[in-house]
KEKOL-989595 format. One record per atom (N, C-alpha, C, CB): x, y, z. Coordinates in steps of 0.05 Angstrom, whole numbers, plus 32768, in hexadecimal, padded with zeros to 4 digits. Glycine has a CB too. Example, Ala and Ser with C-alpha at 12.3 -4.5 7.8 and 13.67 -1.06 7.14 Angstrom:
BEGIN
81087F8E809C80F67FA6809C81087FBE809C80E27FA780B581017FD3808E81117FEB808F81028001809D811A7FF48072
END
This chain:
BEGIN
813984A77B72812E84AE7B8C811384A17B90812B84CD7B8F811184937B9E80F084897BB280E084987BB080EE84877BD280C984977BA880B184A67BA9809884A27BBB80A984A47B93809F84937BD6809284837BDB808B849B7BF4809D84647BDC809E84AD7BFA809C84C17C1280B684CD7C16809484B27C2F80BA84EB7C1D80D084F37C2680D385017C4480D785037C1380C684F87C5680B985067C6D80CD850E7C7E80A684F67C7B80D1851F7C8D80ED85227C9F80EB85207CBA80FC853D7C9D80D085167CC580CA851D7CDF80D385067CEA80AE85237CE780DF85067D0580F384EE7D1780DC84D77D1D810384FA7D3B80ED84CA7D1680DD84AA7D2180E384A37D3980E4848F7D1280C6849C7D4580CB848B7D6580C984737D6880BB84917D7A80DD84677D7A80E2844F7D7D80CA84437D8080F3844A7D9180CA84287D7480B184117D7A80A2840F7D9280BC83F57D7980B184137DA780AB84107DBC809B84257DC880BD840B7DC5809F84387DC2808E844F7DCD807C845C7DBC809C84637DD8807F84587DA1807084677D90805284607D94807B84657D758044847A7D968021846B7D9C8017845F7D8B8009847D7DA27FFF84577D937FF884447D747FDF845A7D697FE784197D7C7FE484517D527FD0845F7D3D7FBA84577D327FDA84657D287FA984517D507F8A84407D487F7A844C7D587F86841E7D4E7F5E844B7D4D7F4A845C7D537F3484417D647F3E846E7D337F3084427D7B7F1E84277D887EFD842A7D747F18842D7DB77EFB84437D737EDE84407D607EE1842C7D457ED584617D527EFC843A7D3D7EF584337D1D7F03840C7D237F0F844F7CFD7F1584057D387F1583ED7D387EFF83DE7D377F2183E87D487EF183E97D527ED883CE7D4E7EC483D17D367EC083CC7D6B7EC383E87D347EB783F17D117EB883D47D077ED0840B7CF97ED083D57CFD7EDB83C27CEA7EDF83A77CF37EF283CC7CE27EDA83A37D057ED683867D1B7EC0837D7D0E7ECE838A7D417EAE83917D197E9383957D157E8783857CF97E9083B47D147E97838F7CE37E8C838B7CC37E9E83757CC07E9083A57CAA7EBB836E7CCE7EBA834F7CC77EA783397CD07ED183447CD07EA283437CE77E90832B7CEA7E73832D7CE77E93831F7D037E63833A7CDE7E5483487CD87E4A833E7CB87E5F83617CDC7E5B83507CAB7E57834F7C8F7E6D833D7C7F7E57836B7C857E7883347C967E8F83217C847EAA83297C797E8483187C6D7EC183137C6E7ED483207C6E7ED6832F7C457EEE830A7C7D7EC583257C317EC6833D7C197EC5834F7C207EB683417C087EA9835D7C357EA383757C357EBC83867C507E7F83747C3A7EC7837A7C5C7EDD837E7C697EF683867C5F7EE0836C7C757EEF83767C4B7F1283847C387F0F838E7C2E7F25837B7C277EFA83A47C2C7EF183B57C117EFF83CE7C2B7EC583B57C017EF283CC7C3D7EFE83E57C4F7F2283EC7C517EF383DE7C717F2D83DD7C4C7F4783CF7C4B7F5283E27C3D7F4A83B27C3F7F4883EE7C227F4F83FF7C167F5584167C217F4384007C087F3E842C7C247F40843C7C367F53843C7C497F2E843C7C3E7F5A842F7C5B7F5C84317C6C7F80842D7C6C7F4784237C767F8C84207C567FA2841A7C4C7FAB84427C407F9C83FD7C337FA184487C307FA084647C247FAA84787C397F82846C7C1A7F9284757C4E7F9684807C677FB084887C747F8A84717C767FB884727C777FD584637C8B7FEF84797C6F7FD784287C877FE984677C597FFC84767C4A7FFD84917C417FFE846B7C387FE584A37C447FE684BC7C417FED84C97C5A7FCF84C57C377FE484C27C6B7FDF84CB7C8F7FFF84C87CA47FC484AD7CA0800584B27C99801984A67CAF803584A57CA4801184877CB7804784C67CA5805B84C97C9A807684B77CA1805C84E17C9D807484B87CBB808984A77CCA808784837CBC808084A87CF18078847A7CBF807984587CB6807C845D7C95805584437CBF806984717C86807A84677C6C808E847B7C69806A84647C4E809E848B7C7680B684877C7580C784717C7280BB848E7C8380C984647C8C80CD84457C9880CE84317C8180B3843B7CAD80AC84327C7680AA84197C7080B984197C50808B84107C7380BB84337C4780CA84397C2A80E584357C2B80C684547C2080F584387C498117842B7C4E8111840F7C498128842F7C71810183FD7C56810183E57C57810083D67C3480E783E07C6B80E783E37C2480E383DD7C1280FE83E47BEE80C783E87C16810683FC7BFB811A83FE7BF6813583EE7BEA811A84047C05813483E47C0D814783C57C11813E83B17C03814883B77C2F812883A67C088122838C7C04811E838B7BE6810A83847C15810F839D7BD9810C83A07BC1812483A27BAB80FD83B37BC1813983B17BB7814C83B27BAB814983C97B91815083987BA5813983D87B94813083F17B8C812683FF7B98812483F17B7D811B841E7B86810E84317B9A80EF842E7B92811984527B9880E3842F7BB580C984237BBC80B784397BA680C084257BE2809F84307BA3808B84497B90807584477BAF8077843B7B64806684567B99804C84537BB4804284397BB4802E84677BB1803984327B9B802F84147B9A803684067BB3803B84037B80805384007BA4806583E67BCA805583F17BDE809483EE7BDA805E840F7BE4805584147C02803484047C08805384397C068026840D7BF78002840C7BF6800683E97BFC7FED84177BCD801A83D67BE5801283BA7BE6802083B07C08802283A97BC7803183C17C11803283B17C2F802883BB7C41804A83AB7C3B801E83D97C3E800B83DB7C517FEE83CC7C58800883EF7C4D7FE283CE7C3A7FC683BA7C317FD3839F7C3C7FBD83B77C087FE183947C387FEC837C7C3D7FEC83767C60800B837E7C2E7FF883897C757FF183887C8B7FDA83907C93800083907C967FCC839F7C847FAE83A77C957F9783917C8E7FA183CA7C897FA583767C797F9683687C717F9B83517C897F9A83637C527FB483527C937FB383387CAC7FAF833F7CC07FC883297CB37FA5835F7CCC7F9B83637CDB7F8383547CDB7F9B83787CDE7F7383647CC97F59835C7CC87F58833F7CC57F4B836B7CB27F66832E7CB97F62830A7CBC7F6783017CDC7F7D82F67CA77F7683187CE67F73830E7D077F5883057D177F7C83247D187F4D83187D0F7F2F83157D127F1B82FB7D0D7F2583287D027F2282EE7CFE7F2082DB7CF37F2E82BF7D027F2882E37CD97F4282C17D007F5882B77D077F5182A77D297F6F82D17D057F4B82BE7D2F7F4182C17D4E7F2382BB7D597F4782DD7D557F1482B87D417EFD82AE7D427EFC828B7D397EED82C17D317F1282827D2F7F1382607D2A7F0B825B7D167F04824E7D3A7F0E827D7CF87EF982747CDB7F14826C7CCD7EE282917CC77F1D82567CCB7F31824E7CC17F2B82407C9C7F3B823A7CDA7F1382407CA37F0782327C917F0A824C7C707EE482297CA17F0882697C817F0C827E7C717F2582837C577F0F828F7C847F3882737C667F5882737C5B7F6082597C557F6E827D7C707F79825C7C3F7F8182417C347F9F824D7C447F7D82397C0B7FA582457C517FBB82407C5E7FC582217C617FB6824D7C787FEC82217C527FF182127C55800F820D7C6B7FEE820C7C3E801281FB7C6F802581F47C86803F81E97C7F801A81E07C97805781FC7C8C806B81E27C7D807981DD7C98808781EE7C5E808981CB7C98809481C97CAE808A81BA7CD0809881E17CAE807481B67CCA806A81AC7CEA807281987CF3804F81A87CEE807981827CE5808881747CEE80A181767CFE808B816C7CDE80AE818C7CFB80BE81937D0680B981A07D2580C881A17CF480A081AA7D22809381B67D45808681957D51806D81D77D41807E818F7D47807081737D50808A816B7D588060815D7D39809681607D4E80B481507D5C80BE815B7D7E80D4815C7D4480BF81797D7980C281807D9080B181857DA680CD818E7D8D8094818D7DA0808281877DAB808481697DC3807081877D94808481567DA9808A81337DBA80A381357DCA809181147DA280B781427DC580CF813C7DD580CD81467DF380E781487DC880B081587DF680B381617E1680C081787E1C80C2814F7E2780CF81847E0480D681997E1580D381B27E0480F281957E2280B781B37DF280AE81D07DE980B181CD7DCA80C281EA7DF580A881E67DC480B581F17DA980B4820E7DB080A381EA7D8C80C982187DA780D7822D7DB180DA82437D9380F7821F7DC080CD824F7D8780C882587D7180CC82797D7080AF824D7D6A80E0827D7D5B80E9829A7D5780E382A57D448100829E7D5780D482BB7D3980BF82C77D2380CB82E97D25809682C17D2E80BD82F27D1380C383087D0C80A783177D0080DA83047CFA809C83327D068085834B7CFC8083833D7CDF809383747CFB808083237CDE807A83197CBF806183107CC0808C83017CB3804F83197CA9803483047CAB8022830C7CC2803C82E47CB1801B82F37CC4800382F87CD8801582D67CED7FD482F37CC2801582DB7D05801C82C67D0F800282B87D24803582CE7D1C7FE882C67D217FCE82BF7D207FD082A37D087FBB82DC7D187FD782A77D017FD7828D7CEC7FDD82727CED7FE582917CDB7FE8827D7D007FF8825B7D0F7FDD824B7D18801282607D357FD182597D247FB3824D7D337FB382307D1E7F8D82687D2E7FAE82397CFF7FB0821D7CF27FBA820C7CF77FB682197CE27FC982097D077FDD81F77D0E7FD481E57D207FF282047D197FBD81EB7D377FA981E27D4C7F9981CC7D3C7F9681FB7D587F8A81D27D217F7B81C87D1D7F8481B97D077F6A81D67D1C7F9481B47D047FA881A57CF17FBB81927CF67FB681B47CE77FC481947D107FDD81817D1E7FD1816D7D307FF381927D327FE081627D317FDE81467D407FC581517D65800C81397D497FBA813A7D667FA681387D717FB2813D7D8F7F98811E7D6A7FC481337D927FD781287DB17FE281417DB97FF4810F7DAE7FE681537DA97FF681657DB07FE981837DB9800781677D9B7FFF818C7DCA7FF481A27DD27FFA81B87DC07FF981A77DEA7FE881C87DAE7FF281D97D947FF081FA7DA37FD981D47D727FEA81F77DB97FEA82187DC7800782257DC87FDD82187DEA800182407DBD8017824F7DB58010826A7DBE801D824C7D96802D82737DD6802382887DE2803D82907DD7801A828A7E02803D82B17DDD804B82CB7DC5805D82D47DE5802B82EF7DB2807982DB7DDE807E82E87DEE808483007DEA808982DF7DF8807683147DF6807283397DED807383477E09804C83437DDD808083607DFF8072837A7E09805483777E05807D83957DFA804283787E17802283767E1A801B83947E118016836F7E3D802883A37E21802083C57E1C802083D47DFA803C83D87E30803383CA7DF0803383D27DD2801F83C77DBB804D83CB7DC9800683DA7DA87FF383C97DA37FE283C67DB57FFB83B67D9D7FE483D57DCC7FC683C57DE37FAE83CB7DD97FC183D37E067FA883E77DC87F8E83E27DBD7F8583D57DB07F8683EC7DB67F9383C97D957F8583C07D837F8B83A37D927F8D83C77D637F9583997D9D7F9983817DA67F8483807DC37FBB837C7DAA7F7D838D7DCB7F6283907DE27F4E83907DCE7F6083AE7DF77F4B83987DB77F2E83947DA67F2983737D9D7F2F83A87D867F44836F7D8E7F4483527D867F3183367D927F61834B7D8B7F4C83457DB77F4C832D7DC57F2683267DD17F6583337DE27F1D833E7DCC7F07833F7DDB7EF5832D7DC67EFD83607DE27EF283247DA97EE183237D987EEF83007D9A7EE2833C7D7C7F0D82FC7DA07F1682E07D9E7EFD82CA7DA97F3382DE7DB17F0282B67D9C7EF682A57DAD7F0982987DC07EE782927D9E7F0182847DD87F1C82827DEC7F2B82687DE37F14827F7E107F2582587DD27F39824B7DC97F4982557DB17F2F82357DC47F45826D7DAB7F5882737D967F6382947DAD7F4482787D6D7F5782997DBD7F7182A27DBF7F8582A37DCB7F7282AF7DC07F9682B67DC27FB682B17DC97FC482B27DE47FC582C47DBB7FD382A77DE37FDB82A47DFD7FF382B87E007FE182867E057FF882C77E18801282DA7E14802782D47E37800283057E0F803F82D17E27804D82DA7E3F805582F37E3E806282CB7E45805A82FE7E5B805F83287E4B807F83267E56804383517E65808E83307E4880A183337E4C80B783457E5A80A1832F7E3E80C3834C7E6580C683627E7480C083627E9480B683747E6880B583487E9C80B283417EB080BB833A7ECB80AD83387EAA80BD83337EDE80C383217EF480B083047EF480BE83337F1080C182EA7EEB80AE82D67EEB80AE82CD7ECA809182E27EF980BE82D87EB880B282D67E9B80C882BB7E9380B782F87E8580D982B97E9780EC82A47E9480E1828D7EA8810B82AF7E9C80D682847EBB80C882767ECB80B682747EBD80C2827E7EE2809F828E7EB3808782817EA8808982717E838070829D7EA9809E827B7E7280AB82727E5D80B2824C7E5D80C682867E5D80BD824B7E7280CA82307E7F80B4821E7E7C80D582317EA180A482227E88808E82157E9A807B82047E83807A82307EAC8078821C7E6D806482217E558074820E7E45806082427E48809182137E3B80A181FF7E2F809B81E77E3B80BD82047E2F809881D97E4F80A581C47E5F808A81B27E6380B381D07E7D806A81CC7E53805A81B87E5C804B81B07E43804A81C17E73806481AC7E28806981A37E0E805681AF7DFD806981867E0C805E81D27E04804681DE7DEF805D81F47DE0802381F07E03804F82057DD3806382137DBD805C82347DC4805B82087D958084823E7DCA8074825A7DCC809182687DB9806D82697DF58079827E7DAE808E828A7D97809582B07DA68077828C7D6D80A482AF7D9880B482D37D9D80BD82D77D7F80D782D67DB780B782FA7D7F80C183057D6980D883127D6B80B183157D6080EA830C7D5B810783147D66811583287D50811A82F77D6B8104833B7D3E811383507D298106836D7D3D8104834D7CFE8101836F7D56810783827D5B811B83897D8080EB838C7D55812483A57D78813583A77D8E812983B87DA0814D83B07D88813083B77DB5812683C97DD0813683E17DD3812A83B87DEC812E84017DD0814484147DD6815B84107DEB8137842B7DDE8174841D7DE7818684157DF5817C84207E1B81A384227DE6816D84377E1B816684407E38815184297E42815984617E38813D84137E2E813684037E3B813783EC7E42812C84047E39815283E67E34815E83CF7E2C817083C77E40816A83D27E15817583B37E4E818E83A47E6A8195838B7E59817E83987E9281A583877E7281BC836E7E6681AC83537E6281D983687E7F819B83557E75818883387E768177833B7E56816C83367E98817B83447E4A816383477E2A817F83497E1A8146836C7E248192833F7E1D819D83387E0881B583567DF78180832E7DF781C6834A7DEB81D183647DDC81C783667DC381EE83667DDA81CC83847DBB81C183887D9D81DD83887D8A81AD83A97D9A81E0837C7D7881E883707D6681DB83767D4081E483557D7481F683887D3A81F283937D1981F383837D0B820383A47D0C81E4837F7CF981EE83667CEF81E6836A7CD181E0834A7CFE81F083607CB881E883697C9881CB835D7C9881FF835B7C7C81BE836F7C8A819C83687C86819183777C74818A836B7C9E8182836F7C61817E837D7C46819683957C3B815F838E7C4A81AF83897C3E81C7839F7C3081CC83B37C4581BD83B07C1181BC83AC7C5C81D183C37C7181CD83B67C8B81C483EB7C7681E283C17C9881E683BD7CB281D183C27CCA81FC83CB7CB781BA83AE7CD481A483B67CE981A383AD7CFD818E83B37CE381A183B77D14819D83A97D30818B83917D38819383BB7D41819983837D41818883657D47819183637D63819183467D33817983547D73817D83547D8B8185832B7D8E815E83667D9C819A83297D9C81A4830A7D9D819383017DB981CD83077DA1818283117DC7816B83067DE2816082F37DDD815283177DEB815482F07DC9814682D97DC1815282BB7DC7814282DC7DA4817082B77DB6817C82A27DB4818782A07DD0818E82A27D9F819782B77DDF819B82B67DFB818782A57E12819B82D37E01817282AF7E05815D829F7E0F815B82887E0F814C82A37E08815882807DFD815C82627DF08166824B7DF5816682617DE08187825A7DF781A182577E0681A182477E2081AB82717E0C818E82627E308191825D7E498175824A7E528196827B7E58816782467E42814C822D7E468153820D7E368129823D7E33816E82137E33817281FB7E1E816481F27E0A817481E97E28815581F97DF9814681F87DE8815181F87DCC813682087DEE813981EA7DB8814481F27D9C813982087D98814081E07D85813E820F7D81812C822E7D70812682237D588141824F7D68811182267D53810582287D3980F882467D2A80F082147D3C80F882457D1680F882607D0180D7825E7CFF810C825C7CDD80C782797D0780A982747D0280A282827CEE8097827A7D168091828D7CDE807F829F7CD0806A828F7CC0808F82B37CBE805682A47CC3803F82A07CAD803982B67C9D802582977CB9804582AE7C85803E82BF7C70802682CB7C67804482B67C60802082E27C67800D82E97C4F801282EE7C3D800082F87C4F7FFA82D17C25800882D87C097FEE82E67BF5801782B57BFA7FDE82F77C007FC983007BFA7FAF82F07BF27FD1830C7BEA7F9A82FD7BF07F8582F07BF57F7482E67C107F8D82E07BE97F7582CF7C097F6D82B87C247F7C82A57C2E7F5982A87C207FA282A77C1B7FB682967C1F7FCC829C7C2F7FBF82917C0B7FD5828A7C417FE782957C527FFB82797C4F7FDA829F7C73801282807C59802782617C5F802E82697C788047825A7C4A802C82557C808037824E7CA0805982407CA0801D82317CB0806F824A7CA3808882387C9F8091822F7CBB80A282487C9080A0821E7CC280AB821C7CDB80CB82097CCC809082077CF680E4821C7CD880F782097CD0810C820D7CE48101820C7CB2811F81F17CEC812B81F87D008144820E7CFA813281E07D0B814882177D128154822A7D108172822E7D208143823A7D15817782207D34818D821F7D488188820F7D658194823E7D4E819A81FE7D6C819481EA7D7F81B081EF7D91818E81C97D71819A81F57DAD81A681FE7DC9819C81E67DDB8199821F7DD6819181D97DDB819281C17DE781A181B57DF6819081B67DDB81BE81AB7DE981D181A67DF381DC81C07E1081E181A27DD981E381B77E2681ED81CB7E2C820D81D07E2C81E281CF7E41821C81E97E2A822981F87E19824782007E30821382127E0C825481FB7E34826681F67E4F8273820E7E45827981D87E57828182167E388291821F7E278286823E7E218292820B7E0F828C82577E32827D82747E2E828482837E17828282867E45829C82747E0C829F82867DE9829082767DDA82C282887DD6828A82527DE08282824E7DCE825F82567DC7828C82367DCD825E82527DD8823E825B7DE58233826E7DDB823C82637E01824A828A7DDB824582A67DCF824B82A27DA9825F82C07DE1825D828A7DA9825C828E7D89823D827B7D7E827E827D7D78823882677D8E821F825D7D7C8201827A7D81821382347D8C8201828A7D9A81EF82987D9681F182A87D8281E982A27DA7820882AB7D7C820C82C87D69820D82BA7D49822F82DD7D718214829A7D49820382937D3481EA828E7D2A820882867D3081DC828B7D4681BB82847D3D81B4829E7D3681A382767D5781BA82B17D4281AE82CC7D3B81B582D47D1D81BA82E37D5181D382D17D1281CE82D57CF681C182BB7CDF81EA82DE7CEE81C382AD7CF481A982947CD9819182A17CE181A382677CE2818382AE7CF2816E82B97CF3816782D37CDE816E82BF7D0C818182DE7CE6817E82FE7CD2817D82F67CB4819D83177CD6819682DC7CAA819382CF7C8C817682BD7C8781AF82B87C86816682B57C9E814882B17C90813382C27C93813C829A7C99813582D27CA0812182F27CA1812D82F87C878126830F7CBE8143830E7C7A814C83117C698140830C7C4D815C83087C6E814582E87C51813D82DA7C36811182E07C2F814982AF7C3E810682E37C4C80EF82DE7C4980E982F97C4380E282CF7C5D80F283137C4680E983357C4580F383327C24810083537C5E810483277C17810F83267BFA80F383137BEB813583137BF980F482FB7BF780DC82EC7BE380BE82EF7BEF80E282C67BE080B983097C0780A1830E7C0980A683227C11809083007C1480AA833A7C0280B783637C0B809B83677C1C80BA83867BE3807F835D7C108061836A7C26805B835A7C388041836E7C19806F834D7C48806B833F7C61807783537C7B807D83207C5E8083835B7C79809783697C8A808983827C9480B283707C7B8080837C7CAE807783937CB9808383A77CD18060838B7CC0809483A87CCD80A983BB7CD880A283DD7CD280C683B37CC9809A83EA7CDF809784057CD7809E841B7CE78080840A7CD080B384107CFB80C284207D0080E084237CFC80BD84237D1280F6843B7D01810884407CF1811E84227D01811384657CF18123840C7CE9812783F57CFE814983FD7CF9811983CE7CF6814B840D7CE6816D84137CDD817D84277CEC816F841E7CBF8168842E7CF5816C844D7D0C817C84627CFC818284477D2F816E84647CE3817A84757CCD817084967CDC816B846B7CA9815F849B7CE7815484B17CF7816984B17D11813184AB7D00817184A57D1A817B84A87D35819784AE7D2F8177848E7D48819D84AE7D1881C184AD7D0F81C484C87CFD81CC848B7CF881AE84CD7CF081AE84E47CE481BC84FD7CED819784E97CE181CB850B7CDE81D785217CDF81CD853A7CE281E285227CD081C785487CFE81B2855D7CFC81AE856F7CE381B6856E7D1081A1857F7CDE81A085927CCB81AE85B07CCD818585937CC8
END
């Protein structure tokens, strides 16, 4: 049996669940990164990790299914502590990140060659990622790539989820590092997506989470079970639909945190919609293949990095299926 938590209280969906940040103790800690720097910044890290795992029954619930999986054993506290510490450590490099101290981190790059290519071809880079890492990390990528190119990389999100700590961030960013967002959920978001592709710059989406079925329509795609760490989990195929329908390639994003001051940046291709697709079964079988080459390289990266994965809500809907008492 897991020792990591046995909590019974229902988990709420991603989408609505509030967030569990305090605006004092954010800029607090704003505050002493830039302030006192990032040693004395990670010393708080502790605390504050303890916190989350004593305090916050619902996520390590969550995060002890996940670890579970990926580990291929049962989680202790340790795991829980090392991916929580592990995400509260790329929070806080956001900060950083977002200030242009690149100089702070040894981050390396694989793959850019592969965004550069499409960058030059005119018509985007079209990049699909996953709650891995820090994708603040990419910024390296600006100051590292080719001179000619346009390396701006806008996120496409729900804006509303996260608005606090992401209203503290944005405020401390400097304006060339920060991020650019399309919000999704829109009127105008497929127009403004287009536009951004077309004017040979790079915009990424995270595609390991799903939208409840009451908020969810046909235009965002169907949700799709699919095998993932030894069980069957919902994946949403919107993304590639997307894709699909912008003719575009996909490429695979994340930036790892590998502790410390080290991160990897990967980019690898992932499925090519380019061509357009006459044929509506066949169309529906290559989306429903990109989506499981997506789920087999998330997969592979939660197995050779279990404290990347920041998922902490019930993504198995092991709560929602449960058998009352």
């Amino acid at each position: 049996m897991s020792v990591l938590g046995k909590d019974a209280a229902p988990a709420a969906d991603w989408a609505r669940a509030p967030e569990r940040s305090n605006l004092a103790a954010l800029r607090f800690i704003c505050w002493v990164a830039l302030r006192l720097g990032r040693p004395a910044a990670r010393w708080l890290l502790h605390p504050i990790t303890l916190y989350f795992l004593l305090f916050s029954p619902v996520q390590r619930r969550n995060a002890r299914r996940y670890l579970d999986c990926a580990l291929g054993r049962p989680a202790q506290w340790a795991d829980g502590y090392r991916l929580l510490h592990a995400f509260a450590s790329t929070v806080l490099d956001r900060v950083y990140f977002l200030r242009g101290r690149l100089d702070l981190f040894d981050v390396r790059i694989e793959g850019m060659e592969v965004v550069e290519d499409e960058l030059r071809s005119g018509r985007g880079a079209f990049l699909i990622g996953a709650h891995v890492g820090s994708f603040e990390a990419l910024s390296a990528c600006r100051q590292r790539g080719s001179g000619d190119l346009d390396l701006r990389l806008a996120m496409l999100m729900f804006p509303d989820n996260a608005r606090r700590i992401n209203a503290v961030l944005d405020a401390i960013a400097l304006p060339a590092f920060k991020p650019e967002v399309i919000a999704l959920g829109r009127p105008g978001t497929m127009l403004e997506l287009r536009d951004w592709l077309d004017a040979g710059r790079m915009a990424g989406m995270l595609g390991d989470r799903t939208l409840p079925p009451q908020e969810a329509d046909a235009g965002r795609g169907a949700t799709v079970r699919l095998p993932f760490l030894g069980r069957p989990a919902p994946f949403s195929d919107g993304p590639f639909r997307l894709a699909a329908l912008l003719r575009r390639k996909v490429l695979f994003m994340a930036g790892v945190y590998l502790g410390g001051n080290r991160y990897q940046v990967v980019f690898e291709p992932l499925a090519d919609f380019s061509a357009r697709i006459a044929d509506p079964a066949l169309r529906e079988q290559r989306i429903r293949e990109a989506l499981e080459a997506y789920v087999r390289r998330l997969e592979l990266l939660c197995r050779t990095h279990p404290c990347n994965w920041f998922n902490f809500h019930d993504f198995w809907l092991d709560d929602e299926t449960a058998s009352p008492d």
